[in-house]
C-alpha positions as protocol buffer text, in pm:
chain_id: "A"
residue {
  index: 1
  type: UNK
  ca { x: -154 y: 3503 z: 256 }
}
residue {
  index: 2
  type: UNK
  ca { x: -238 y: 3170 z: 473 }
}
residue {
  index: 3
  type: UNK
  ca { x: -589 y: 3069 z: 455 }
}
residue {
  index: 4
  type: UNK
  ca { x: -734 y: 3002 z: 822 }
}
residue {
  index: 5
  type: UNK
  ca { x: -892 y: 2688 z: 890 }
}
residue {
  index: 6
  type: UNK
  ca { x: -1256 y: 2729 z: 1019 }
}
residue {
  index: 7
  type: UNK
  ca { x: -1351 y: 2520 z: 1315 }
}
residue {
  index: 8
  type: UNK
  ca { x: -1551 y: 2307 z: 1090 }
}
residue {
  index: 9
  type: UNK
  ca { x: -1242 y: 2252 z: 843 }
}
residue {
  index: 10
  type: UNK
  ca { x: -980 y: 1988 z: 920 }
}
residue {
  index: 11
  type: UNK
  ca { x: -674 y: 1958 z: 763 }
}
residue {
  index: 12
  type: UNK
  ca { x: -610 y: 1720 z: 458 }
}
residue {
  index: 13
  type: UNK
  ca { x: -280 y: 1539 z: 545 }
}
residue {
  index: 14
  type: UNK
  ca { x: -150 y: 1333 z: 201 }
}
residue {
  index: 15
  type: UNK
  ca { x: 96 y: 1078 z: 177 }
}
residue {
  index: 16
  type: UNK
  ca { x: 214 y: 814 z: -80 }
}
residue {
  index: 17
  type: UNK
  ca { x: 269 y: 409 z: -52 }
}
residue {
  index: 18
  type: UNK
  ca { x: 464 y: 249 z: -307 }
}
residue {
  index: 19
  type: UNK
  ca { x: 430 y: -125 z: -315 }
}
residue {
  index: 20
  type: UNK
  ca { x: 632 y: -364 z: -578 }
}
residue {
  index: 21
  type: UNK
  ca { x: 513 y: -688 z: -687 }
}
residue {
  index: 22
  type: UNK
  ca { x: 774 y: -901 z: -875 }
}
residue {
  index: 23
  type: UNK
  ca { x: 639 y: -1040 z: -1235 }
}
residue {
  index: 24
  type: UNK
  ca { x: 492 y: -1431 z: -1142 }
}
residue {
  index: 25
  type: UNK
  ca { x: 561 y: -1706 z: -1381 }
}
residue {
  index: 26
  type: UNK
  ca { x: 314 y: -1723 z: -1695 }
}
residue {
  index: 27
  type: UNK
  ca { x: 5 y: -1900 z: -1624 }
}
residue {
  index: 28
  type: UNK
  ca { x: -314 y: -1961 z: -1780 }
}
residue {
  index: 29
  type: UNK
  ca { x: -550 y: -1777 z: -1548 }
}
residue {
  index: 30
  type: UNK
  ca { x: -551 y: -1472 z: -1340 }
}
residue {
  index: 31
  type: UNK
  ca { x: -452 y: -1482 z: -956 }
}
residue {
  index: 32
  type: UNK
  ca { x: -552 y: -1252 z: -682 }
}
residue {
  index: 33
  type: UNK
  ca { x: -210 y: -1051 z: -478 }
}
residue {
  index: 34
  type: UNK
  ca { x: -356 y: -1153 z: -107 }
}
residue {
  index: 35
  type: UNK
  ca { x: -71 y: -957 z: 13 }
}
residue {
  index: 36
  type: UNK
  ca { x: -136 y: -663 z: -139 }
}
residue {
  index: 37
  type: UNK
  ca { x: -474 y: -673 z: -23 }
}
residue {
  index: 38
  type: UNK
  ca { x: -374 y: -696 z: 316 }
}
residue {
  index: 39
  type: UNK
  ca { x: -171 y: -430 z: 339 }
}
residue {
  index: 40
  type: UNK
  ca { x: -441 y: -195 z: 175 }
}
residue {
  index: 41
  type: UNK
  ca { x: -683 y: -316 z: 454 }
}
residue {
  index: 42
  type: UNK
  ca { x: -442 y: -269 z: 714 }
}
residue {
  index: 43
  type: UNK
  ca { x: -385 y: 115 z: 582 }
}
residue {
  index: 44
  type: UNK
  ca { x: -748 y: 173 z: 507 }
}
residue {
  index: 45
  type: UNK
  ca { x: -833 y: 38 z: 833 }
}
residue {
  index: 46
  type: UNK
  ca { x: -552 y: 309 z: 1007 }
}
residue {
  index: 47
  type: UNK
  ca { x: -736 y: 614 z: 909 }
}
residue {
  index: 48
  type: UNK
  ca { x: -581 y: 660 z: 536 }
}
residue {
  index: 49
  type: UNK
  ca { x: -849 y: 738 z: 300 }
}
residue {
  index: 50
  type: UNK
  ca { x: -719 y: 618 z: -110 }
}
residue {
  index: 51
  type: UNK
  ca { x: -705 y: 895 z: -328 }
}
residue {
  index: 52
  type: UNK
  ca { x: -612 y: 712 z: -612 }
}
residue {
  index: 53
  type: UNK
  ca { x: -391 y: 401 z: -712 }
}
residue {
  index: 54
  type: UNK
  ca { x: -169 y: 351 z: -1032 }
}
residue {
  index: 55
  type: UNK
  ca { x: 29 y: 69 z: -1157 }
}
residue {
  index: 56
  type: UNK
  ca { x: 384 y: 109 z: -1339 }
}
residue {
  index: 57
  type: UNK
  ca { x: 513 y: -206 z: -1512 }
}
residue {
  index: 58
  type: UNK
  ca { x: 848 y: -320 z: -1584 }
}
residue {
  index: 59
  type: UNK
  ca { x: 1027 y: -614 z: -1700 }
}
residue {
  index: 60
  type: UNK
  ca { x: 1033 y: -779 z: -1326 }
}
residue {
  index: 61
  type: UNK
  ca { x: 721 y: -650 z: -1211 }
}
residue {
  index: 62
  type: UNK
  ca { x: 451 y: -407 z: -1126 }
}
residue {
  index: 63
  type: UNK
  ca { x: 516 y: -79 z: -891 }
}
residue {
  index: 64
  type: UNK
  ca { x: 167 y: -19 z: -700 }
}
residue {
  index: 65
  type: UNK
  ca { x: 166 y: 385 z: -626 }
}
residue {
  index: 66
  type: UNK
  ca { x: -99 y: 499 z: -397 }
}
residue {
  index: 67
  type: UNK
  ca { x: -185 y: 841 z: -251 }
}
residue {
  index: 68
  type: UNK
  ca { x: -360 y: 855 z: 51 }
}
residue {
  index: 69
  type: UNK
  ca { x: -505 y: 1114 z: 231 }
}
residue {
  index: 70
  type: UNK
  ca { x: -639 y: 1176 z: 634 }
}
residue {
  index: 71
  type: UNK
  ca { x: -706 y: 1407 z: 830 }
}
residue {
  index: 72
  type: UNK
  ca { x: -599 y: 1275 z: 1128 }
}
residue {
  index: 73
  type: UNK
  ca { x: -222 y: 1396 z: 1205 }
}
residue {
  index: 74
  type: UNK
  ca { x: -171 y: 1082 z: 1449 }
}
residue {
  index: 75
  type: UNK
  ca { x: -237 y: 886 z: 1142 }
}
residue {
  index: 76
  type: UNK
  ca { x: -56 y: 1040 z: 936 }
}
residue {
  index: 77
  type: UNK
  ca { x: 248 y: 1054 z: 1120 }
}
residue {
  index: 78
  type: UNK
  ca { x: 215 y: 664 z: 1174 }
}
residue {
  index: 79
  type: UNK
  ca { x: 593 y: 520 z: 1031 }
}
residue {
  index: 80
  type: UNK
  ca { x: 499 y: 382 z: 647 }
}
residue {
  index: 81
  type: UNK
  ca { x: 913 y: 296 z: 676 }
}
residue {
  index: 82
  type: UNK
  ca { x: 809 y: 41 z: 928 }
}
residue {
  index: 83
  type: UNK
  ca { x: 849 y: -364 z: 877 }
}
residue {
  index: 84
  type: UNK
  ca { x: 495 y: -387 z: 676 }
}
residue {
  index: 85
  type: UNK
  ca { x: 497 y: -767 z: 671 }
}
residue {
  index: 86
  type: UNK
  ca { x: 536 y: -734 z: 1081 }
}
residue {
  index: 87
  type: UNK
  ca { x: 232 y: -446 z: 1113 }
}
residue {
  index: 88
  type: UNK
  ca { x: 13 y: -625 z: 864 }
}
residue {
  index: 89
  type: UNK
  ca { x: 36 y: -948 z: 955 }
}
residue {
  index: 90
  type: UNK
  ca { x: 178 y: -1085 z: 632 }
}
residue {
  index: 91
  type: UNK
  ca { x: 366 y: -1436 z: 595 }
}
residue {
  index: 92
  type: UNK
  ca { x: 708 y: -1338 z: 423 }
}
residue {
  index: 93
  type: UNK
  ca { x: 638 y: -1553 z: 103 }
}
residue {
  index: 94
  type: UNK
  ca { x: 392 y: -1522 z: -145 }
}
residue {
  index: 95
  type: UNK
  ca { x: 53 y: -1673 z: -169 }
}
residue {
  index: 96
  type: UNK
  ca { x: 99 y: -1852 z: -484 }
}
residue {
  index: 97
  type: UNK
  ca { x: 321 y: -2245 z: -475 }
}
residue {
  index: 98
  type: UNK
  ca { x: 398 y: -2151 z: -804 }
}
residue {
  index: 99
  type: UNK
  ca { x: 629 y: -1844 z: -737 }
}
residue {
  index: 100
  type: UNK
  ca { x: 1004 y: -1909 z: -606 }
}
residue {
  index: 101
  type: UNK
  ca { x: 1168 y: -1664 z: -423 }
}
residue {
  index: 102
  type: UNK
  ca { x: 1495 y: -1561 z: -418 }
}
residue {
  index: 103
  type: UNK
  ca { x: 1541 y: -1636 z: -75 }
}
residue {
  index: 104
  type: UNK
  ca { x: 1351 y: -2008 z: -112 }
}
């Protein structure tokens, strides 16, 4: 049996983002991923609320996982698939001098 919505009730729309952030080379101190940062502004700032966040490693890198929820549809329906780098704002290399990139 579907459960009705009262007037007061909105909908709870959720969706995933799945970020990857290649391994950097070793260093002595921490560093902060400005990119990464940016990109969680940018969806916090559409209407996304974070549910939660989790981090997978592997050899090359980390996998950010993130469900979000809103319950806006608009924002939900906004295309994740999009160029994130053009939406956000984002230079395409990363903050750090010390990282080479494959395409450098």
């Amino acid at each position: 049996m579907a459960k009705r919505l009262k007037k007061s009730e909105k909908k709870i729309y959720h969706s995933t983002f799945t970020y990857f952030i290649p391994s950097p080379p070793l260093r002595k101190s921490g560093y902060r991923e400005v990119e990464f940062d940016k990109i969680m502004s940018g969806l916090l700032s559409s209407g996304f609320e974070l549910v939660s966040l989790q981090t997978v490693s592997s050899t090359n890198g980390i996998f950010m996982v993130a469900v979000l929820k809103t319950n806006e549809k608009k924002v939900f329906q906004m295309d994740l698939k999009q160029d994130i780098h053009e939406k956000f704002k984002l230079s395409h290399s990363h903050s750090s001098p010390d990282i080479l990139l494959e395409e450098e």
